[in-house]
N, C-alpha and C positions, 0 to 999 in steps of 0.2 A: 591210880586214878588221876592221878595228877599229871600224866601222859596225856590222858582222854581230853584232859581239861583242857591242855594247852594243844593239840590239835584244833576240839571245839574251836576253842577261842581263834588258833589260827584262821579256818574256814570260816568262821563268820566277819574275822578282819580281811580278809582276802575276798569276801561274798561284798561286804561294805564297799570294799575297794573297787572290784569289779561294779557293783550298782551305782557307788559316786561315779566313776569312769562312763559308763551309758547313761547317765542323768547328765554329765558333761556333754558330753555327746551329742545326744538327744538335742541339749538347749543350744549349743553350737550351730545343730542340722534347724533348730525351731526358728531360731535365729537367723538364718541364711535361708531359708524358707521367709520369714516375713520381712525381710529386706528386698528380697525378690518381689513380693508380692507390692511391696511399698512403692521399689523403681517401676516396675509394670504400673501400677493403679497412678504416681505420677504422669507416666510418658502418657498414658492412657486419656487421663487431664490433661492434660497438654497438647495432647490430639483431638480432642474435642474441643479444644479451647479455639485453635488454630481453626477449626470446621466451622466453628460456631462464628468465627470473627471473618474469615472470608463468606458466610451465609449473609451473614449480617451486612458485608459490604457489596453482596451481589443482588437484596434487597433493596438499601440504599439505592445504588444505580440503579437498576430495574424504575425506580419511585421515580428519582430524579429524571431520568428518559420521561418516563411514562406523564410527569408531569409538563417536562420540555414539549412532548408532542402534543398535549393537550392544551397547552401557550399559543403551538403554532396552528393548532387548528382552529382554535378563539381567534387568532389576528387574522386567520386565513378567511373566516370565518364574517368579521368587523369589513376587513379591507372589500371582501365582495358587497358586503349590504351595502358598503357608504359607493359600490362602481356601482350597483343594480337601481339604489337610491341618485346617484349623480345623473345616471340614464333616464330613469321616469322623469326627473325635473326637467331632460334637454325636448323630453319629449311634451310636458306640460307646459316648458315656456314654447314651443312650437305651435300646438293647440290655442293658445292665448294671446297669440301677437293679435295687434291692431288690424282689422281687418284689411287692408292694404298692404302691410308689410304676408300678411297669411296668404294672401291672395298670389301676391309675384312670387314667394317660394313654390305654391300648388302652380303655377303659371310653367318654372324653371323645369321642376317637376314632372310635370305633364311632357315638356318638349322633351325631357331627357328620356322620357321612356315611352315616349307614344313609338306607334312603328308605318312606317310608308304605308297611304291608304285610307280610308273612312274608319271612323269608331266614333265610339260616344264616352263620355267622361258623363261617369255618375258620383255624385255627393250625397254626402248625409243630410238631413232634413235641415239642421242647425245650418249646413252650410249654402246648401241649395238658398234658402233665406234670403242670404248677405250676400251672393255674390256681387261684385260687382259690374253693373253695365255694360262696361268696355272690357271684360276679362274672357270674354268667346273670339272677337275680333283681334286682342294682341296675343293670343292665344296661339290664333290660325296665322297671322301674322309671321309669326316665327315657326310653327311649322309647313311653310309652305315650301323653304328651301331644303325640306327631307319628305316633299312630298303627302305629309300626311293631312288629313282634317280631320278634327276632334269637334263633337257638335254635343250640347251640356242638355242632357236628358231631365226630365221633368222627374222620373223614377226616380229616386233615392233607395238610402245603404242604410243602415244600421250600423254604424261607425261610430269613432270620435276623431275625426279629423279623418284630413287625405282624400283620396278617391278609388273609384273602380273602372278600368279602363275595360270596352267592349270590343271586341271585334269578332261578329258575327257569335260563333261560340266560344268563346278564346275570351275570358277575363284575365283581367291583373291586378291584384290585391294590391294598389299604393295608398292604403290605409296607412295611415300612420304607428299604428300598433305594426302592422303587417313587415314596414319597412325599418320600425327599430327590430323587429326580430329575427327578419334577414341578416341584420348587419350585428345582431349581438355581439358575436365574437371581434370584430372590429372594435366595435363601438366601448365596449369591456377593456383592448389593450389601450383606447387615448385616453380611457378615464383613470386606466392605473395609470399611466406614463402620468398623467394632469395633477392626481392624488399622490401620488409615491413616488 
């Protein structure tokens, strides 16, 4: 029996041996398995990292633009009120001159845009008022070498400022609203060139 025993005993030292050997094994394969898994879940980190940091910096810029055009549309914004505002004033100290000085621009005025031929020059009520006496006679005066005559109607406009030229059917807005808004776009590029 003591054959039997010492086989036993071999087969369960030899079964030990084989079982330590795949429990070896095993944590070796367990082992390189979670090393694996370890370098994956770092690179993995570190590609998220990488994702997350250029997100972050195309944010960033995105903001930054988004605030820069909102700068330039504020200043764009300023620089038109303070042309739109520098324009009503040219046009309210034009309105407010002394009536003499109001009178020879509407005079200038008048000859620059009357046309060869009879018409009648109408004012608004304010201005029909003050004209002055002698402002029909130097009037005609200077249009006499383009041919025209302008004869100042008793009718009035509903204006602020300026006139309305007649010719038969044929008016002409030289209102003064009428002629700053013809000439906006001009009048817009002296006031920036004047401001800025």
């Amino acid at each position: 029996m003591a054959g039997l025993d010492n086989i036993i005993s071999r087969i369960y030292a030899e079964s030990d041996a084989a079982a330590a050997k795949t429990r070896s094994a095993a944590r070796a394969q367990a082992e390189e398995i979670v090393n694996v898994a370890r370098e994956e879940a770092e690179r993995q980190c570190a590609d998220i990292e990488t994702r997350g940091e250029r997100a972050a910096a195309d944010i960033l810029a995105r903001g930054r633009s988004t605030a820069d055009r909102k700068r330039r549309q504020r200043l764009l914004a300023e620089k038109q009120r303070l042309i739109n505002e520098t324009i009503a004033m040219a046009g309210e100290t034009l309105r407010t001159l002394d009536t003499a000085d109001y009178f020879e621009r509407m005079r200038k005025l008048a000859v620059r845009t009357a046309h060869p031929g009879r018409g009648v020059l109408i004012f608004s009520k304010r201005d029909l008022d003050r004209v002055p006496a002698d402002f029909g006679k130097k009037l005609n005066a200077a249009l006499r070498s383009r041919g025209a005559v302008l004869r100042i109607s008793k009718e009035t406009r509903t204006m602020d400022g300026g006139f309305v030229l007649v010719y038969g059917c044929v008016e002409e807005n030289c209102s003064i609203d009428a002629l700053f808004d013809s000439a906006r776009e001009r009048l817009q590029d002296k006031a920036r060139d004047i401001l800025f």
